[in-house]
C-alpha positions as CSV (number, residue, x, y, z in Angstrom):
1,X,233.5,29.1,117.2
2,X,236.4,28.2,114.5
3,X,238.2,30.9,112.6
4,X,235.7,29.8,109.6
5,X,232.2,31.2,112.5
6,X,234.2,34.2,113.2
7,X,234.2,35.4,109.0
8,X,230.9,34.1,108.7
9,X,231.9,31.3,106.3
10,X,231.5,28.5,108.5
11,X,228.8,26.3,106.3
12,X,229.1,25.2,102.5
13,X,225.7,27.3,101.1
14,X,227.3,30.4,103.2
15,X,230.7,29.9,101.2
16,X,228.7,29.4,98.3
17,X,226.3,32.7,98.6
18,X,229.9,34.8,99.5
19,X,231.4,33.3,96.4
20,X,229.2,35.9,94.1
21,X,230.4,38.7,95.7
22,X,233.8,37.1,94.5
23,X,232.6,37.2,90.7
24,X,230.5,39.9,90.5
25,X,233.1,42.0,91.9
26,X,235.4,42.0,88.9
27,X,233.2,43.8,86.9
28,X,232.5,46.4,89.2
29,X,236.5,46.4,89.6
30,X,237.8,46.3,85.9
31,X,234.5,47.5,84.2
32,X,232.9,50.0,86.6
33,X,236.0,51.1,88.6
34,X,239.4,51.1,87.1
35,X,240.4,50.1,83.6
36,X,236.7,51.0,81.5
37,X,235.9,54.3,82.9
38,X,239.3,55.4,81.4
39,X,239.5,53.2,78.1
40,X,235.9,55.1,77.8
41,X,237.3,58.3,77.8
42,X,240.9,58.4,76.1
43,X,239.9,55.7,73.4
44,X,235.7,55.4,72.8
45,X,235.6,59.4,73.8
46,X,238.9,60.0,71.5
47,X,239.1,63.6,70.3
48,X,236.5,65.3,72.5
49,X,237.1,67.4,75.7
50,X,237.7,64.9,78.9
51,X,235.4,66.9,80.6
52,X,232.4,65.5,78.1
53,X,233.7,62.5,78.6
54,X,233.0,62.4,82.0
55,X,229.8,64.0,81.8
56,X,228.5,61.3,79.2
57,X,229.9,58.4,81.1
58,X,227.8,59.9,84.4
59,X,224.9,60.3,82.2
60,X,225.1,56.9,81.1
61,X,225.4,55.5,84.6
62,X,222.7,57.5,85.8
63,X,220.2,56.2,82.7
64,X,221.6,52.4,83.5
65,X,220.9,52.8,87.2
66,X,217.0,54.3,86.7
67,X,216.0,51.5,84.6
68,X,217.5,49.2,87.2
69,X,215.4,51.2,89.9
70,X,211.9,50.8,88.0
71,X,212.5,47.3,87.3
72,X,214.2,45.6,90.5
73,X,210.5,45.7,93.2
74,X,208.7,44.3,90.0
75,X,211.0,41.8,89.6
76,X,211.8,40.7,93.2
77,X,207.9,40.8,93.8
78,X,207.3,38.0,91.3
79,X,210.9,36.1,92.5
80,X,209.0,35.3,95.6
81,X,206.1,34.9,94.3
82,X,207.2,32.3,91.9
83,X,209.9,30.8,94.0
84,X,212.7,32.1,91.0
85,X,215.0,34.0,92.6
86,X,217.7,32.1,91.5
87,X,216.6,31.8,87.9
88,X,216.0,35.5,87.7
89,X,219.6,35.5,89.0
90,X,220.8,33.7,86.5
91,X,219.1,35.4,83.5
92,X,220.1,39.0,84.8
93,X,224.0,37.5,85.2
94,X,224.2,36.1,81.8
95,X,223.0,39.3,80.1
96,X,225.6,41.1,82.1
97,X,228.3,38.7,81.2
98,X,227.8,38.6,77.4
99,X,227.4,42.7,77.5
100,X,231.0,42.7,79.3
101,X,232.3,40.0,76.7
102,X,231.2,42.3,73.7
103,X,233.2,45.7,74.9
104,X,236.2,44.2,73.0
105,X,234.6,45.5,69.7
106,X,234.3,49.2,71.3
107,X,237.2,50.7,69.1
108,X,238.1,54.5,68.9
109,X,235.4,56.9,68.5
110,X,232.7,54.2,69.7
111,X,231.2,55.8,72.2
112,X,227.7,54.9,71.5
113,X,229.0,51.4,71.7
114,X,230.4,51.5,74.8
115,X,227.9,53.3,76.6
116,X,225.2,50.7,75.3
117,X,227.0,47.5,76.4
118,X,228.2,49.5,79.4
119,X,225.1,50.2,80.4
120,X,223.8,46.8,79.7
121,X,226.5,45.6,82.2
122,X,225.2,47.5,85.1
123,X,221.7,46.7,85.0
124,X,222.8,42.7,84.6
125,X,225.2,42.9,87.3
126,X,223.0,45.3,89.7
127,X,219.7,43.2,88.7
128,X,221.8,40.0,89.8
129,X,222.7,41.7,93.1
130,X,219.1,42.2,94.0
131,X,218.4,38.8,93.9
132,X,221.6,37.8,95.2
133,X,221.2,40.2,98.5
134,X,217.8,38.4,98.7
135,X,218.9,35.2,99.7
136,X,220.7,36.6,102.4
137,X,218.1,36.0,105.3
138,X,217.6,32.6,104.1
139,X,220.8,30.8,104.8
140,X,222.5,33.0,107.7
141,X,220.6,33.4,111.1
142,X,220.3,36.9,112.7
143,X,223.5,36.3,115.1
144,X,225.5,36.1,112.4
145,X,223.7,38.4,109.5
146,X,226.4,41.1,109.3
147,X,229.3,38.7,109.7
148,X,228.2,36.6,106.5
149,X,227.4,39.8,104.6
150,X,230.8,41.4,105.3
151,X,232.7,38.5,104.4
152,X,231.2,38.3,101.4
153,X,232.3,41.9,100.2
154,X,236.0,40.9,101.9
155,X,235.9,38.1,99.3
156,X,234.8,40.4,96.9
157,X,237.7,42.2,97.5
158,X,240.1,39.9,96.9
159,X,238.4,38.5,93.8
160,X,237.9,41.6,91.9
161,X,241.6,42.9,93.1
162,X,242.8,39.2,92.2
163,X,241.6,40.1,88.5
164,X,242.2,43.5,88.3
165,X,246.2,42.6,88.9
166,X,246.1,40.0,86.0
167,X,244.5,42.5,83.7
168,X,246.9,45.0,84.6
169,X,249.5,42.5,84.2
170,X,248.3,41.6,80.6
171,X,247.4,45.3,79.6
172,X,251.5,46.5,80.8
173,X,253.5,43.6,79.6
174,X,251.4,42.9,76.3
175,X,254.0,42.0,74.1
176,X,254.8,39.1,76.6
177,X,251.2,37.5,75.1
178,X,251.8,38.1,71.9
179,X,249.2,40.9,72.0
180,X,250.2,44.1,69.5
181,X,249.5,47.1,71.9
182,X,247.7,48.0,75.1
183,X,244.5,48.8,73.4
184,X,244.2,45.1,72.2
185,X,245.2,44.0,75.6
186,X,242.5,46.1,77.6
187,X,240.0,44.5,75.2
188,X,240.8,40.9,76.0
189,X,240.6,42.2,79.1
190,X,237.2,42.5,79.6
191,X,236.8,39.2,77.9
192,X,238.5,38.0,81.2
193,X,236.2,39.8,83.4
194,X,233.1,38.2,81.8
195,X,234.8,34.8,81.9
196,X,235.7,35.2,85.2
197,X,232.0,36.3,86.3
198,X,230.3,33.4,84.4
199,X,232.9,30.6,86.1
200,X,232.1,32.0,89.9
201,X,228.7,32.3,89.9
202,X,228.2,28.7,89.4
203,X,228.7,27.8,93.4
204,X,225.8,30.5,94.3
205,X,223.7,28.9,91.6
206,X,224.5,25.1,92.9
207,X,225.6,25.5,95.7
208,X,222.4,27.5,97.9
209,X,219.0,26.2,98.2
210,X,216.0,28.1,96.5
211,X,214.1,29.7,99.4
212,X,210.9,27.4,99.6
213,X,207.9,29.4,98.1
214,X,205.5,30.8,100.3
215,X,201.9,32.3,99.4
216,X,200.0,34.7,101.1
217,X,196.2,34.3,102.6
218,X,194.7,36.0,99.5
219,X,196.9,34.1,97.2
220,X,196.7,30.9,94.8
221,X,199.5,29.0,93.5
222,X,197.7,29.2,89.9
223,X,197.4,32.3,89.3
224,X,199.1,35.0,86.5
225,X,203.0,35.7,88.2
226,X,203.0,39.5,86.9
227,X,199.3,40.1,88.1
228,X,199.9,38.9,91.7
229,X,203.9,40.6,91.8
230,X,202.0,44.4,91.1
231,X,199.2,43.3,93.2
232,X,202.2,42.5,96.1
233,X,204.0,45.9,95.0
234,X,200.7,47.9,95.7
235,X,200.2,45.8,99.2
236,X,203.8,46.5,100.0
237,X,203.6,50.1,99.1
238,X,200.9,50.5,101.5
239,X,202.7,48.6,104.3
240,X,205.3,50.1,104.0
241,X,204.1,52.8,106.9
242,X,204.1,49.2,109.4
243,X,207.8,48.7,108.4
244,X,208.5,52.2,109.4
245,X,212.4,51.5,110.9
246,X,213.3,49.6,107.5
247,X,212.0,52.0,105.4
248,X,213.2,55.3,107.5
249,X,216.7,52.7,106.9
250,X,216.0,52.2,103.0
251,X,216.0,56.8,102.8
252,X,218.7,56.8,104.8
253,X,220.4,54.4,102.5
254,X,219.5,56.2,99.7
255,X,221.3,59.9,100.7
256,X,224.2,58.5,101.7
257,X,224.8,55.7,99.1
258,X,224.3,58.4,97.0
259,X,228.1,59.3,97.8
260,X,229.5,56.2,98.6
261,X,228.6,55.2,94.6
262,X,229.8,58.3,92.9
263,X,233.3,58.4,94.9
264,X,233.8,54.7,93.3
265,X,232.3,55.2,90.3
266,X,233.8,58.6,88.9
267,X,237.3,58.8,90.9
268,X,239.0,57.4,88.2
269,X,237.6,59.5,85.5
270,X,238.2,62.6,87.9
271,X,242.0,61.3,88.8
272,X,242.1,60.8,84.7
273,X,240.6,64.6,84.0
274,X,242.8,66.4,86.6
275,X,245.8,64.9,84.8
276,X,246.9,61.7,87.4
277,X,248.6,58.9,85.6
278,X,246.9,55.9,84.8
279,X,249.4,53.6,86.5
280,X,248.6,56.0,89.9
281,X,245.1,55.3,89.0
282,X,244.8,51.6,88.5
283,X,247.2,50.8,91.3
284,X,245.2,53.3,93.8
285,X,242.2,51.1,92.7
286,X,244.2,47.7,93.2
287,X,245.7,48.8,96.5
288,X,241.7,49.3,98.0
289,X,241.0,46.0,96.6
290,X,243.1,44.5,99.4
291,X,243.7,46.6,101.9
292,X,240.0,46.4,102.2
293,X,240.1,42.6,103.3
294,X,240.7,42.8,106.4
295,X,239.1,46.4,107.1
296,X,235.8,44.4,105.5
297,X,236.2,41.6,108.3
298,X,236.9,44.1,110.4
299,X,233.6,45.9,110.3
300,X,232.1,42.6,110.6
301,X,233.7,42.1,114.0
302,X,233.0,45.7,114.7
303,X,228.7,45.5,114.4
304,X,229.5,42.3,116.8
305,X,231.0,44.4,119.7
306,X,228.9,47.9,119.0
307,X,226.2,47.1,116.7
308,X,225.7,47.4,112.5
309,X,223.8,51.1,113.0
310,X,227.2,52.6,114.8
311,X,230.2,51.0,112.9
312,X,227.7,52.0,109.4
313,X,227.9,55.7,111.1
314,X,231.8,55.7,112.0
315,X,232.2,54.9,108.4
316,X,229.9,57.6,107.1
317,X,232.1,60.4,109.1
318,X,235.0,58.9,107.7
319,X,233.8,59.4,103.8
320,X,232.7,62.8,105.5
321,X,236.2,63.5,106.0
322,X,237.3,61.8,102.3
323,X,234.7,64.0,100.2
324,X,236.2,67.0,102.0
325,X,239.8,65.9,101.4
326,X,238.9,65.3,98.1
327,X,239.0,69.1,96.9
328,X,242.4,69.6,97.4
329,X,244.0,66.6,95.5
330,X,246.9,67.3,93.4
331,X,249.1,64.4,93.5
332,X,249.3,61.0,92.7
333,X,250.5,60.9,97.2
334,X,246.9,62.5,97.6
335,X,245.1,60.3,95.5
336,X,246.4,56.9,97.5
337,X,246.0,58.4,100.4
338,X,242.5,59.1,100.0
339,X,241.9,56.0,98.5
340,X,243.2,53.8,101.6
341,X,240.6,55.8,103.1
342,X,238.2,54.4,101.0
343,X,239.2,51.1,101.4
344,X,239.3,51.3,105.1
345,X,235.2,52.1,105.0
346,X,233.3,51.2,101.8
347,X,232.9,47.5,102.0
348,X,232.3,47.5,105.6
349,X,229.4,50.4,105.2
350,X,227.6,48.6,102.2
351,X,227.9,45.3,104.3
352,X,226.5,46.2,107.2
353,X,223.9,48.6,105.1
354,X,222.9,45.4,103.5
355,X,222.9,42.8,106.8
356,X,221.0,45.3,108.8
357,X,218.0,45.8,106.4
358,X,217.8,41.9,105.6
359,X,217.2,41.4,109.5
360,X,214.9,44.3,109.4
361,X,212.5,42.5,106.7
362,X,210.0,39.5,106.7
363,X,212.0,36.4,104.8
364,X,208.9,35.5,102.9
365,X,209.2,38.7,100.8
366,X,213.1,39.4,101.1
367,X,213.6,39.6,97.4
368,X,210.6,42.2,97.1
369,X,212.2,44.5,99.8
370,X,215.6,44.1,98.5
371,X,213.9,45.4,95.0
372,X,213.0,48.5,97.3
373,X,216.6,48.4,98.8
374,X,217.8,47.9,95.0
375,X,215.9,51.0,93.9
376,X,217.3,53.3,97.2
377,X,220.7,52.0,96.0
378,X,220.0,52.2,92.2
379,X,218.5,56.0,93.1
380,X,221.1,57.0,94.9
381,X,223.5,55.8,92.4
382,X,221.8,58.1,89.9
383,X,221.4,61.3,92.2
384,X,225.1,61.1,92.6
385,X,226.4,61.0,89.2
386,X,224.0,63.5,88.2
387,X,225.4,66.2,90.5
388,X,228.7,65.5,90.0
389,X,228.0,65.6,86.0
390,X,225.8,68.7,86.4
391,X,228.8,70.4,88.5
392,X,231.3,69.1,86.4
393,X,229.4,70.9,83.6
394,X,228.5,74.1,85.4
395,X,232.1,74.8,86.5
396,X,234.3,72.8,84.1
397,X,235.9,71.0,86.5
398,X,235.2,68.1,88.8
399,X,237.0,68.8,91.4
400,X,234.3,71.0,92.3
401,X,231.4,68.2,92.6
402,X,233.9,66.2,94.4
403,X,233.4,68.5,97.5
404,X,229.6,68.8,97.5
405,X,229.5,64.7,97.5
406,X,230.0,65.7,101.2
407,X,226.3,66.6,102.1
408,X,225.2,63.1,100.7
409,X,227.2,61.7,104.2
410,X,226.4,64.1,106.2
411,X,222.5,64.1,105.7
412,X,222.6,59.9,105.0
413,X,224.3,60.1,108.7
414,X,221.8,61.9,110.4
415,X,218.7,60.2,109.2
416,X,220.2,56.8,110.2
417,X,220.5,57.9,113.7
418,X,216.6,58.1,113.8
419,X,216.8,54.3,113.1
420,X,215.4,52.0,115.5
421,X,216.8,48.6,114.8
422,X,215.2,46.3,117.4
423,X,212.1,48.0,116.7
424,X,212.4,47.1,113.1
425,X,213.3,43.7,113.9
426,X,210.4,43.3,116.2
427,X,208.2,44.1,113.1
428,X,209.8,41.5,110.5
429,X,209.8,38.4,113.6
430,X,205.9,39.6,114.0
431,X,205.2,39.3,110.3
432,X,206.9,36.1,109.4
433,X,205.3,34.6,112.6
434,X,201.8,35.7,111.7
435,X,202.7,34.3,108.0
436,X,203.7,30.9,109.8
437,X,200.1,31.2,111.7
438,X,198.2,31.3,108.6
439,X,199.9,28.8,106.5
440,X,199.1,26.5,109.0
441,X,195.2,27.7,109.6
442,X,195.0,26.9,106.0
C-alpha cells in the first residue's frame, strides 16, 4: 500500500469526496469558528452587553440547527429514493454560499441581519454535509472506511486553516489592499469564504459517481418522491429497533457531540467575553487548523491498530479533561493550550464517529440514516448551545457553562461503550444482502 492507501486518498472519486471537507470547512472556520462569531458581537451586537451577545448568537445556532434536524431524514429519505443525493447536495451548498456572500452588508447594529443569513449558512452547509457523509459507503470499502473519512477532515483542516490565514492576512494589513479599515476587510472576507466553498465543491460534484438507485420490494419507480420518502421514514422508524448497535451509536453520538459542537462553536465568543484578545483568538483557532493534520491522520491510523469505538473513546476523555480545564482560563497561555487540545481530538472523534456509523448502515439507504445521524448531530448541536446560553444567562458568565459541557463527554462515553460494532455491521451486510436477493427475484 503507497503513502496515498495509507491516508485513504489512494483513488480519484476518494480525493474527490475528501475535497468537500476541504470547502466546506472554511465556513465552519471563518463563519462558524473564528472571525463571525466575534464581528457578530463587537460590530452587529454594537452597544449591548457581550453577554447578550452571546446568548443571541447561541440562540440563533440552536434555532438554525433544529430546523436542520426536522428537515435532514425527510430529505435524505427522498435522496435515495430518487437517486439525488448529489443534486440535493448541490441546492443545499449554493443556498449556503450565497447566504455567506451576503454577510458583507451586516453593518453595525444589524443583528437581525446577521443572525438571518447566519443561520441560513448553517442549515446550507450542515444540509450539504448530510448528503455529503452519505456517499461515504459508496466509494470507500469497509477496510478502509475510517481512513478515507479522517483524511477528509485532515484536508479540511488544512483548507479552512489555509483560508482562515488569508483572511487574517487581509483583515490585519488592510491598508496593503487598498481596503479603508478592518471592518471593510472582514466583510470581503466572507465574500472569500463563499468563493472559496463554491470553487471546491466542484470535484465532489464531478468528480464521484451518483450511487445507482435502488427500490425497495413494495416500491415503483413512478410513484410521488415525498409520499414514498415519509412512507420510508415511518418504515425506518420502526426498524430502527433491528439496527439496534447503530442507533444505541446515533444516542451516543448525540450526548457527546453535544460538547464537541459547543466547545467549537462558542470558544471564541467565551475567549471574546472574558476579555482575550482577538489576535489570541484567531491565531488559537488557526493553530488547531493545523496542528490537527496530522493528529486527524493520526486517528485514522489509530482505529486501524485498536479499532474506531476505542481511539473515538480516548478522545472523549481527552475533551473530558478540556471542558474541565476550561473553568480556570485566564490567559491568552491557557487558551492555546487548551485549544491544541482540541486540535489533537476533534477531527479524529467526528471522523471516526462518522466512518463507524456509515459501516454500521445498509448502503441502499445511507443518505436516510445519515438524515438520522444529521439530526443526532444537528440535536446535539442545539442541546449544547442552549445550556451554555441558559448558564451564561443564569450566572452572567460563561465560564460557568464551560464546565458543565463536561457531563455531555462523560455520559456520550459511557453509552458508546455499550456499542457493539461487529454486531452492527452484521446487521447492515444482512440487509443489503437480502436487498440484493430481492432485486434479483424481481
Amino acid at each position: 500500500m503507497g503513502v496515498l492507501g495509507k491516508l485513504g486518498l489512494d483513488r480519484p472519486e476518494l480525493r474527490a469526496w475528501a475535497t468537500y471537507d476541504w470547502a466546506n470547512s472554511a465556513f465552519i472556520t471563518v463563519v462558524i469558528t473564528a472571525v463571525y462569531p466575534i464581528y457578530y458581537q463587537r460590530v452587529a451586537c454594537a452597544g449591548v452587553d457581550p453577554a447578550v451577545g452571546s446568548a443571541r448568537h447561541a440562540w440563533t445556532t440552536a434555532l438554525a440547527l433544529a430546523f436542520v434536524a426536522v428537515l435532514s431524514p425527510v430529505l435524505g429519505a427522498l435522496a435515495d429514493f430518487a437517486g439525488i443525493r448529489k443534486k440535493l447536495l448541490a441546492v443545499s451548498l449554493s443556498m449556503g454560499v450565497l447566504s455567506t456572500g451576503a454577510l458583507y452588508f451586516v453593518g453595525a447594529g444589524d443583528w437581525v441581519l446577521g443572525s438571518t443569513l447566519f443561520a441560513l449558512g448553517n442549515i446550507g452547509v450542515l444540509l450539504s454535509i448530510t448528503f455529503y457523509d452519505s456517499l461515504l459507503p459508496h466509494i470507500a470499502r469497509e477496510s478502509e472506511i475510517d481512513r478515507v473519512s479522517a483524511a477528509g477532515y485532515a484536508l479540511g483542516y488544512v483548507g479552512g486553516g489555509l483560508l482562515l490565514a488569508l483572511d487574517i492576512v487581509l483583515i490585519e494589513k488592510h491598508a496593503l489592499f487598498g481596503i479603508p479599515d478592518r471592518g471593510a476587510a472582514t466583510r470581503i472576507a466572507f465574500v472569500t469564504v463563499a468563493v472559496w466553498w463554491a470553487l471546491f465543491a466542484l470535484p465532489v460534484l464531478r468528480g464521484v459517481p451518483e450511487p445507482p438507485r435502488r427500490l425497495e420490494r413494495d416500491e415503483r419507480g413512478d410513484e410521488n418522491p415525498l409520499r414514498v420518502a415519509f412512507g420510508r421514514l415511518r418504515e425506518t422508524l420502526g426498524e430502527l429497533r433491528g439496527y439496534r448497535q447503530a442507533f444505541l451509536l446515533l444516542v451516543a453520538v448525540l450526548v457527546y457531540n453535544d460538547g464537541i459542537t459547543t466547545i467549537y462553536r462558542m470558544a471564541t465568543v467565551f475567549g471574546s467575553e472574558i476579555g482575550l484578545p482577538q489576535p489570541a483568538l484567531i491565531g488559537a483557532i488557526l493553530m488547531v487548523q493545523f496542528v490537527g493534520v496530522p493528529f486527524a491522520f493520526g486517528f485514522g491510523a489509530l482505529a486501524a491498530r485498536i479499532g474506531a469505538k476505542r481511539s473515538i473513546l480516548v478522545g472523549l476523555a481527552v475533551y473530558l479533561g478540556i471542558s474541565l480545564l476550561g473553568f480556570f482560563v485566564q490567559t491568552p497561555a491557557h487558551f492555546f493550550a487548551l485549544a491544541f487540545l482540541v486540535a489533537m481530538v476533534q477531527g479524529g472523534c467526528q471522523a471516526l464517529s462518522r466512518s463507524l456509523f456509515a459501516s454500521m448502515v445498509p448502503p441502499h439507504k445511507s443518505s436516510e440514516f445519515f438524515g438520522f445521524f444529521g439530526v443526532a448531530e444537528r440535536f446535539s448541536a442545539i442541546l449544547g448551545p442552549l445550556v451554555f446560553a441558559w448558564i451564561t444567562g443564569l450566572t452572567g458568565s460563561s465560564r460557568n457553562a464551560v464546565g458543565a459541557i463536561a457531563a455531555f463527554f462523560l455520559v456520550g462515553g459511557l453509552l458508546l461503550t455499550r456499542v457493539d460494532v461487529e454486531e452492527g455491521r452484521r446487521v447492515a451486510r444482512e440487509a443489503a444482502a437480502g436487498l440484493h436477493r430481492s432485486m434479483r427475484e424481481a
